[in-house]
N, C-alpha and C positions, 0 to 999 in steps of 0.2 A: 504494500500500500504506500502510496505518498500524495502530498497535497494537490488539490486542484492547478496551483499555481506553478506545477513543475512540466506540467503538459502543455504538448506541443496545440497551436491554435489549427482547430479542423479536424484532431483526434476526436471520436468520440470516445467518451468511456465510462464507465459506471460507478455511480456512487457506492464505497463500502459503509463511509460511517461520518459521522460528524461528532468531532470534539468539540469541547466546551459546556459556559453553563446553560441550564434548562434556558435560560430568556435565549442564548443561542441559537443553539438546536431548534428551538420555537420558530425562531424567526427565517431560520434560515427553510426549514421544514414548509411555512408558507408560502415559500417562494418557488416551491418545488422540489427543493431538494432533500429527497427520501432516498432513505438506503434501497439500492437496485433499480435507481433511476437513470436514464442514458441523458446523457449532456455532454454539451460539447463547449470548448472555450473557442470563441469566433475574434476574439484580440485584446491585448491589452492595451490602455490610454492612461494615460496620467494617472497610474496607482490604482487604477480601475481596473477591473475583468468582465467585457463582458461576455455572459454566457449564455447558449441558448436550451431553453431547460423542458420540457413539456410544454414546444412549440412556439412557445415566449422567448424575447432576449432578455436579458435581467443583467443589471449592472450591480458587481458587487465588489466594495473594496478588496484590495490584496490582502487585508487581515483576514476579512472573512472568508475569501476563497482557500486561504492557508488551513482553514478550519474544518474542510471539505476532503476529506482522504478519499482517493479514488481505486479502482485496480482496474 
């Protein structure tokens, strides 16, 4: 496993897990990102990621995307 932010832009790959705390996890969960979910990172911008998650793009800082472990 390793962070969202280590993947190349146009991979797609699957969510394993999300670290941090509940208000985290929460938020990041509403946004779509569940474990076993495919996204892809479409580029990075000014400390930004964004990503295309169930359909949606969604822009998320590089803290949170760090928080996103993939495999």
């Amino acid at each position: 496993m390793m962070p969202l932010t280590m993947t190349t832009p146009g991979t797609q790959v699957t969510v394993s897990t999300i670290k941090g705390k509940d208000d985290t996890k929460r938020f990041l969960e509403t946004l779509g990102f569940v474990t076993g979910t495919q996204v892809m990172v479409i580029s990075e911008l000014g400390g930004n990621v964004i990503v295309n998650v169930k359909e949606a793009r969604v822009a998320i800082s590089k803290a949170m995307a760090s928080r996103i472990l993939i495999h």
